[in-house]
C-alpha positions in Angstrom: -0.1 -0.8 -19.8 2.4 0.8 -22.0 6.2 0.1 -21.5 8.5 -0.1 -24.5 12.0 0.6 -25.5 12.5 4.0 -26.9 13.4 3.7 -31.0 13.5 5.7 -34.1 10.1 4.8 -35.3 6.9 5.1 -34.3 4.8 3.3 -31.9 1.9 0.5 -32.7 0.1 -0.7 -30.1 -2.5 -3.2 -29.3 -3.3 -2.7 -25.8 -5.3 -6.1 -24.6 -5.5 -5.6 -20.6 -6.5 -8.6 -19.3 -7.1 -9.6 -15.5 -6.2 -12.9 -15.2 -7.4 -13.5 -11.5 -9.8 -15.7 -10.3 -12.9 -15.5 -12.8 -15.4 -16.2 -9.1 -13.3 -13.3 -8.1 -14.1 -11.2 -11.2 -17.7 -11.7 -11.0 -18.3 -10.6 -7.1 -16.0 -7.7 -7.0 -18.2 -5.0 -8.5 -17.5 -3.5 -11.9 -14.3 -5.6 -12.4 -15.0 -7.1 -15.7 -14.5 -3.5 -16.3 -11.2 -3.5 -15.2 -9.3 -3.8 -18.9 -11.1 -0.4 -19.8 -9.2 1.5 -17.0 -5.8 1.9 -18.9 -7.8 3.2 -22.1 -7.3 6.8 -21.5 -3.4 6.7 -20.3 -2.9 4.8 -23.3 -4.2 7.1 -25.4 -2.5 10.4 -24.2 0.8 7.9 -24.0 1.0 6.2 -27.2 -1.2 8.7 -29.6 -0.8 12.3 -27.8 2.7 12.1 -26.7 4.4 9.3 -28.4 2.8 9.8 -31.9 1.7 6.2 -32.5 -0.8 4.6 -32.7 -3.7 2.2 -31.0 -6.1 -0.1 -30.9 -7.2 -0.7 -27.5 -9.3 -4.2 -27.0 -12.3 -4.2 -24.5 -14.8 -6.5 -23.4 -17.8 -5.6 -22.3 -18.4 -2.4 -24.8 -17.4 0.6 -23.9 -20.3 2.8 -23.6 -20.0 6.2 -25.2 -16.7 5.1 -26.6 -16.3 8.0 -29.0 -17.0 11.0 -26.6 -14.3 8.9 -23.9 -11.7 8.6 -26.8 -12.4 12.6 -27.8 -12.2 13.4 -24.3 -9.3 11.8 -23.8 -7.4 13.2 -27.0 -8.6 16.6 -25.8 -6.5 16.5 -22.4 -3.5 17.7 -24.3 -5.2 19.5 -27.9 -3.6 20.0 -31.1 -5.3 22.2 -33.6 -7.6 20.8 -35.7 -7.5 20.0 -39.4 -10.7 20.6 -41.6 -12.4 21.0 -38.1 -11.5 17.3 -36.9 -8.4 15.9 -34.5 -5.8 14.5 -37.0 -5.0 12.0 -33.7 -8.6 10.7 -33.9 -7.2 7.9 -36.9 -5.0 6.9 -34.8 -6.7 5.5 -32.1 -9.1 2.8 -32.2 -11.1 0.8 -29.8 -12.3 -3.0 -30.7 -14.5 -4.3 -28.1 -17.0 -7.5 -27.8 -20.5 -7.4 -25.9 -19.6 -10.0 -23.5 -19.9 -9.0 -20.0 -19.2 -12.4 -18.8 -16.3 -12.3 -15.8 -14.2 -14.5 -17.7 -10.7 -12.9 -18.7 -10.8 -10.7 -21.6 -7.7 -13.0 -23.0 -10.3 -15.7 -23.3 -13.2 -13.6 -25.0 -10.7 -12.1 -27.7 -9.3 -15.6 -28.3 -12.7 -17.5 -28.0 -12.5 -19.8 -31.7 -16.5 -20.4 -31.4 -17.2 -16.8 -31.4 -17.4 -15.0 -34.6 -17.2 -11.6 -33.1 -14.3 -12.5 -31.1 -12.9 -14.0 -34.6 -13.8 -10.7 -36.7 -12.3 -8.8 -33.7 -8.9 -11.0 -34.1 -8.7 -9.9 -37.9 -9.1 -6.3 -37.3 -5.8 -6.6 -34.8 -4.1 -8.9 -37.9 -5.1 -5.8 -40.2 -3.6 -3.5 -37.3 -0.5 -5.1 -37.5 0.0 -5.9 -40.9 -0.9 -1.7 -41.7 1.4 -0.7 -39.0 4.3 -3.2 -40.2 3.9 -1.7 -43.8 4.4 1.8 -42.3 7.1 1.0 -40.8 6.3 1.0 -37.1 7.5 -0.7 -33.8 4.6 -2.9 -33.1 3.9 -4.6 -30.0 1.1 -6.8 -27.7 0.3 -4.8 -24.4 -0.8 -6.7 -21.7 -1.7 -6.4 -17.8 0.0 -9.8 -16.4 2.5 -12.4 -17.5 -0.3 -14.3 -19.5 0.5 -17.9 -21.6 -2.9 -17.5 -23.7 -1.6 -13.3 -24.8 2.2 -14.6 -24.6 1.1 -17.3 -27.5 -0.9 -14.6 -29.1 1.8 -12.1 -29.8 3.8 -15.0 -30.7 1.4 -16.0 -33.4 1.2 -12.2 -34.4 5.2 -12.1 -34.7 4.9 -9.5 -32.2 6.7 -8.8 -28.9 4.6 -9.0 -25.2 5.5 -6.3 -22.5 5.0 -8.7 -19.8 7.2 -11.6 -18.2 7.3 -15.0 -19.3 4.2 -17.0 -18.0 6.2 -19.6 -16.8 7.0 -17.1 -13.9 4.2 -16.7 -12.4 4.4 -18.9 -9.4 7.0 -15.9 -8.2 4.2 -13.7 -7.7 2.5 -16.2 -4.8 2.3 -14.8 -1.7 4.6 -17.7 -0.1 7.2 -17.2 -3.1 7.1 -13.4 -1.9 7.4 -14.1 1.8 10.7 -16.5 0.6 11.9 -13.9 -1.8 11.8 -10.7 1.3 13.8 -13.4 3.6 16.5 -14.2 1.3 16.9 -10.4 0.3 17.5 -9.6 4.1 13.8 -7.5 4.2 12.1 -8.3 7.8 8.5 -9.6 6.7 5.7 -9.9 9.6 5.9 -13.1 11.3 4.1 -16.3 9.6 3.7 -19.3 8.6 4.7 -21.6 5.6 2.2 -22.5 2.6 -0.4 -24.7 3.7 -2.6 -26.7 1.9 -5.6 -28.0 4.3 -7.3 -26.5 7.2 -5.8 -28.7 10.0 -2.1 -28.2 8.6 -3.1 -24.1 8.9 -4.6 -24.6 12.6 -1.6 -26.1 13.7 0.5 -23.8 11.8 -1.6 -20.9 13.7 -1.3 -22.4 17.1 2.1 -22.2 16.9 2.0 -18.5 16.2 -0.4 -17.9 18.8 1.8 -19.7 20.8 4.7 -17.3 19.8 2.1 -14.4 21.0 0.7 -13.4 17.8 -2.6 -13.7 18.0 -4.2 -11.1 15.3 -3.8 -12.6 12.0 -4.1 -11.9 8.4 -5.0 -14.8 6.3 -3.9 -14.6 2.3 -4.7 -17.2 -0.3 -1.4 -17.8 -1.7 -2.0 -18.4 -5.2 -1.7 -15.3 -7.8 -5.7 -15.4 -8.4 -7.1 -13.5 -5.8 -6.3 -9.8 -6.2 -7.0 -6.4 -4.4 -6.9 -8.4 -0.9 -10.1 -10.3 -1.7 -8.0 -13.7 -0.9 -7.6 -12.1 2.2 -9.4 -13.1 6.0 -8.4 -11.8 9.6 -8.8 -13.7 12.8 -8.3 -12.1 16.3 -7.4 -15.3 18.4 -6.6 -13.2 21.6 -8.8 -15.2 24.1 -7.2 -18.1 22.7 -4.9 -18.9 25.7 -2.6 -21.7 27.5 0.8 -23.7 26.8 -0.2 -26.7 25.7 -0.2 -27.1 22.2 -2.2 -29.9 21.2 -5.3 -27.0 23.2 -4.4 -24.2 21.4 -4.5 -26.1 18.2 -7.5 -28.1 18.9 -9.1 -23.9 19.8 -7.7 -22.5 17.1 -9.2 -25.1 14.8 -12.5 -24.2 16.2 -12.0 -20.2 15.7 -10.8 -20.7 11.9 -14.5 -20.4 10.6 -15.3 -17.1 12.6 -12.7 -15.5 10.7 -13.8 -12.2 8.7 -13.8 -12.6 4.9 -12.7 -9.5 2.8 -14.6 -11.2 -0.1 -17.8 -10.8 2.0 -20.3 -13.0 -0.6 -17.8 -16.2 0.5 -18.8 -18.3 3.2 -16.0 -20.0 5.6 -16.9 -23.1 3.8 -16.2 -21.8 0.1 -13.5 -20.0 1.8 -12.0 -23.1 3.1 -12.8 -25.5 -0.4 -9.9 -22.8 -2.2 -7.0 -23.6 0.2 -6.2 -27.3 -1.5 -5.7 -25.4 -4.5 -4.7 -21.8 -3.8 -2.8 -22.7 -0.5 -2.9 -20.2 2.1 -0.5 -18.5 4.8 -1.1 -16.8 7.8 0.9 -13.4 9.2 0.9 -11.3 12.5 -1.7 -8.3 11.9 1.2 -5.7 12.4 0.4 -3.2 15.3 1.9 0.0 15.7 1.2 3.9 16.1 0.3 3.9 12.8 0.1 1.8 9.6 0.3 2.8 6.3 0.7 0.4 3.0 3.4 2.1 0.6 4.0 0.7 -2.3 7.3 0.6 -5.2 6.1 0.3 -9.6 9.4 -1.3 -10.8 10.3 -2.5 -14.5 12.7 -5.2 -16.0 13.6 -4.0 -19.2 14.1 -6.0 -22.5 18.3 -5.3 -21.9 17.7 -6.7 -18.3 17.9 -3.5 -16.2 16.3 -2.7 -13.7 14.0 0.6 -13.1 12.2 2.3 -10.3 8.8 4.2 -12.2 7.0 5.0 -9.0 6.1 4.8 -5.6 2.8 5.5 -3.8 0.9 5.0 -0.2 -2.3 3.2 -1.0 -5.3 3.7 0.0 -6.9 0.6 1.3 -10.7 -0.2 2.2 -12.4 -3.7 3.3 -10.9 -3.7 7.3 -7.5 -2.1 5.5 -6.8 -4.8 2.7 -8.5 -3.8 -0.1 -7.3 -1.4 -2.8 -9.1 1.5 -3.8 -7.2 4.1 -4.8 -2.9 5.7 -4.2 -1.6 9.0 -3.7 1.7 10.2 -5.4 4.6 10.2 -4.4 4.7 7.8 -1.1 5.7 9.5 1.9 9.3 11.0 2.4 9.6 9.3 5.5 10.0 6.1 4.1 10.3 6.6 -0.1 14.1 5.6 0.0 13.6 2.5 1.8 10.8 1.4 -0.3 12.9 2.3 -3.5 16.0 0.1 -2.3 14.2 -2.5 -1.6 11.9 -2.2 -4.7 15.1 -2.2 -6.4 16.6 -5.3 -4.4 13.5 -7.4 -5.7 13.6 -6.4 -9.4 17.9 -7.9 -9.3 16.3 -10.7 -7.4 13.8 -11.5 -10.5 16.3 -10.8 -13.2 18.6 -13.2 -11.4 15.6 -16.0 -11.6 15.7 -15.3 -15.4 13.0 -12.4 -15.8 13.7 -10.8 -19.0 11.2 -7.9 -19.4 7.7 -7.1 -17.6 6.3 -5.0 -14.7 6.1 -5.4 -11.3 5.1 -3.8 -8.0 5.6 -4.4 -4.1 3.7 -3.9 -1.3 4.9 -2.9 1.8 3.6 -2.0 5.5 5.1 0.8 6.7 4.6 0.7 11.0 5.2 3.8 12.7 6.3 4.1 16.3 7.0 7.1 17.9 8.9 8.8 14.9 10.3 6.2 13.2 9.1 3.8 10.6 9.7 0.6 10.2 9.3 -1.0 6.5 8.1 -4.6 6.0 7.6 -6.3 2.8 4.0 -7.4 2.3 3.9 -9.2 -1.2 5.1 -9.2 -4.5 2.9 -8.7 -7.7 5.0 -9.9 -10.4 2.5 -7.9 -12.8 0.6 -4.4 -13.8 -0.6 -2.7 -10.3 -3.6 -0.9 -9.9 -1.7 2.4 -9.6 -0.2 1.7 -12.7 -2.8 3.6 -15.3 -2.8 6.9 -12.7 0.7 6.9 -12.9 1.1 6.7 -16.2 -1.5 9.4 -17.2 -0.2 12.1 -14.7 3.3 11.5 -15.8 2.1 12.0 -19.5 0.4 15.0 -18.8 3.1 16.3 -16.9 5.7 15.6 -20.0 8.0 14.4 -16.7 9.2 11.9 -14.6 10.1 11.1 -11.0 13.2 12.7 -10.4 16.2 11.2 -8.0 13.8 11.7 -4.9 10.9 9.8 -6.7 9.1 13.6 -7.4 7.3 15.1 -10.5 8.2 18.4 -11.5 6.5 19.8 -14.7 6.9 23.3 -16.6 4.3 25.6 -15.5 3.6 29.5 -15.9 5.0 29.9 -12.9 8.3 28.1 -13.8 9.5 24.6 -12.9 6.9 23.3 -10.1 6.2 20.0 -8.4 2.5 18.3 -9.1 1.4 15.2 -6.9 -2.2 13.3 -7.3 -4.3 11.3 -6.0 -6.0 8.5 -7.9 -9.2 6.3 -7.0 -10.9 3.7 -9.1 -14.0 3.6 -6.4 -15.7 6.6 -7.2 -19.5 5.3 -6.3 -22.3 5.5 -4.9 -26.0 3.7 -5.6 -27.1 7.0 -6.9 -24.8 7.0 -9.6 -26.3 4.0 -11.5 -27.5 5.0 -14.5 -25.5 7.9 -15.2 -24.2 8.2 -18.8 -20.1 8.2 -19.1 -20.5 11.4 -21.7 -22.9 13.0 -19.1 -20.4 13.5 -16.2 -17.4 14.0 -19.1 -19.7 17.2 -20.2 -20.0 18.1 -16.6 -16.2 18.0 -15.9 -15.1 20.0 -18.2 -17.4 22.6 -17.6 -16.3 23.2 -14.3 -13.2 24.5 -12.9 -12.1 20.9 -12.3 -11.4 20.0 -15.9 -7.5 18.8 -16.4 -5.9 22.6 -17.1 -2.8 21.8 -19.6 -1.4 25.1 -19.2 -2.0 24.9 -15.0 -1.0 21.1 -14.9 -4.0 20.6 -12.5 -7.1 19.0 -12.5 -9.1 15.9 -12.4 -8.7 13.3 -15.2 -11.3 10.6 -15.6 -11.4 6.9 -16.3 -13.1 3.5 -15.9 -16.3 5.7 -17.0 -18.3 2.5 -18.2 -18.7 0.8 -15.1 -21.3 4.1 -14.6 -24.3 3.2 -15.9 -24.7 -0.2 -14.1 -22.4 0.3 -11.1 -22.4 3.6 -10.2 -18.7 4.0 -10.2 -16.5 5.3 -11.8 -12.2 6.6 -11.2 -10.3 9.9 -11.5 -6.5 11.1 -11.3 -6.9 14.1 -9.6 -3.1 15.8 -10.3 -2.6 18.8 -8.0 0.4 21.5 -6.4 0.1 19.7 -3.1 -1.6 17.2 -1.1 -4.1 19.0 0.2 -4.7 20.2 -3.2 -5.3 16.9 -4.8 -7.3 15.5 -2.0 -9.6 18.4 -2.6 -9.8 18.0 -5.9 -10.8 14.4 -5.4 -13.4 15.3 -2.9 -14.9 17.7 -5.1 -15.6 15.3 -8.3 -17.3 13.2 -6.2 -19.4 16.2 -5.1 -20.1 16.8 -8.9 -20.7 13.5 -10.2 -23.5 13.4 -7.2 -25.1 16.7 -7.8 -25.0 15.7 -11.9 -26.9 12.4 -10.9 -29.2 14.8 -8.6 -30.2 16.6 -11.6 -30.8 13.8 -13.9 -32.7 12.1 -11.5 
């Protein structure tokens, strides 16, 4: 989203958040062609309300009611108005292209046979060249390490925020299991990258044979995000010694397996694995499980930083992202801080100059202690990213040593934690109008309190109308504060839909 070094002059951005997954993968998981619009607002109170720069923020599809988001947004922290208008509002603008195709936005922006997309591409030349002739520090924002938006910025003479695109094989999720290994951080037990359904039967016969016998199965390759690569297999009646059985049973269980992606059949399932490769872990068992995860960054100068951590909340039999809570819990938040850091040396010393990344873990409780396992690497933006980014902003803070926000208040220095969701839905929803629930916000006691630093914070409003979802940062004193807060948006957005309905 937004990540660049701190200078003397202002900031220029042109914020082009592209998921570069698989396209199949955009266009079943609902709403995700809407995915590049969920950074707009963070990037808005980052760049234009805090930093004093300015923005233009490329989407594709349109951003319905793009005005009233952008006011709304520009309103979360106010500044008086001149002749009865924000003097921010020139600052920020929006280009977007009515193309709700799932292909990546990369490729709608740089489409040569469209002349929108073309048109589009001048207005970010004019961007540029204005902000050049100003003065300002001008740069390409991106999601993920990206060769089509690397060549872009290139061509605009403009730095990228993301690493090199020659880097992302690092981010498979064999590279990942390779990279916790060498680092000395245990990993559930698995196989290697296979590439064919009998070399993965034979592969899982030998961990059935080891006793694991719940599975997780994860396309390797970097396309298939939010665990919708993902498939689980319980081979617990699969019994016996011999191997040549247990592979020849195993071979015959593969196609039961559950699918996260649940419009995939085993078969279409199966037809990725030449390409994609696949692995297979132990489903961890334990008291408890909960999936922290660490928001690191490799600077320009090559250091390392730790921005974040959070536990994620996960849907879809527990591997699907939907939404994080800030900070991750104290039982485990050093761990998952060293080891974040241990991975972000690891990629500098592979040659990673600059860039985001994040890493998942599984952190297994038994009795009282946990036990910290790395899960995978995403050598990219996360999805708790734009939350993160947008409390923090608000807050005018960041993490301190222990990972914590703590923000002026009324009531002196206090500590504010959130919880974010980009799954706000429901099929009664569809239809509602982005500046219809904005209006209803902030006429309630939910609305973001700048004085307070509490309140809900909305984005990803234009997935609304024809989805019936839509996200929130809901920044509170406590946990149970936040959580509440969460719980009672949804309440409003339903009871808003009630009345229009």
């Amino acid at each position: 989203m937004i990540a660049m070094a701190v200078t003397g002059n202002r900031r220029a951005v042109v914020s082009v958040q592209s998921r570069e997954c698989s396209p199949e993968l955009l266009e079943r998981l609902s709403g995700s062609t809407l995915f590049p619009e969920r950074p707009v607002g963070a990037a808005i109170v980052a760049v234009v309300c805090r930093g004093g720069g300015s923005l233009l923020y490329v989407t594709a599809p349109r951003m319905i009611d793009a005005d009233r988001q952008v006011d709304y947004f520009l309103g979360l922290l106010p500044q008086e108005p001149v002749d009865g208008r924000d003097p921010r509002r020139d600052r920020v603008a929006v280009g977007s292209l009515d193309d709700s195709s799932p292909r990546w936005l990369s490729d709608k922006l740089l489409d040569a046979t469209n002349p929108a997309a073309a048109r589009l591409r001048g207005r970010v030349a004019d961007f540029v060249a204005a902000a050049r002739k100003a003065g300002d520090e001008v740069a390409l924002s991106y999601f993920e390490p990206s060769r089509a938006l690397q060549d872009y910025a290139a061509d605009l003479g403009v730095p990228g925020d993301q690493a090199d695109a020659g880097y992302i094989p690092l981010g498979t999720k064999s590279a990942g299991r390779d990279m916790f290994r060498a680092l000395g951080i245990e990993v559930p037990a698995g196989t290697p990258e296979c590439h064919d359904v009998d070399t993965l039967a034979e592969a899982v016969a030998d961990l059935v044979l080891a006793g694991r016998r719940r599975l997780v199965l994860k396309l390797s390759s970097t396309a298939y995000g939010a665990g919708m690569g993902n498939a689980t297999v319980d081979l617990t009646d699969v019994t016996g010694t011999d191997r040549a059985g247990v592979v020849t049973a195993v071979a015959k269980r593969l196609p039961g397996s559950r699918l996260v992606d649940g419009r995939l059949g085993w078969a279409e399932f199966a037809g990725l694995i030449p390409d994609a490769g696949i692995v297979a872990e132990e489903f961890v068992e334990a008291d408890e499980l909960r999936s922290p995860s660490f928001q690191g960054r490799v600077t320009p100068a090559g250091a390392v930083e730790c921005v974040s951590t959070h536990d994620q909340v996960l849907g879809g039999a527990g591997l699907t992202y939907v939404g994080s809570s800030f900070p991750a819990d104290a039982a485990y938040r050093a761990t998952v801080v060293e080891y974040g850091l241990r991975v972000g040396r690891y990629l500098v010393a592979q040659g990673v100059t600059t860039g985001d990344y994040g890493v998942d873990f599984i952190a297994a409780r038994r009795g009282d202690t946990f036990r910290v396992l790395g899960c995978e690497l995403n050598l990219r933006a996360t999805g708790t990213k734009h939350g993160f980014v947008m409390a923090s902003q608000l807050l005018d803070t960041v993490p301190d040593a222990d990972g914590r926000l703590f923000t002026d208040t009324p009531d002196g220095r206090a500590e504010r934690v959130y919880q974010a969701s980009d799954s706000i839905t429901d099929p009664s929803l569809v239809g509602l109008a982005p500046a219809r629930l904005i209006d209803a916000v902030e006429r309630s006691p939910l609305r973001y309190d700048h004085t307070r630093r509490t309140g809900t914070v909305l984005h990803m409003l234009s997935a609304l109308p024809a989805y019936g979802k839509f996200g929130a940062v809901c920044i509170g004193r406590d946990a149970a504060e936040a959580a509440e807060l969460m719980d009672r948006t949804r309440a409003l957005s339903l009871n808003v839909a009630a009345q229009d309905g």
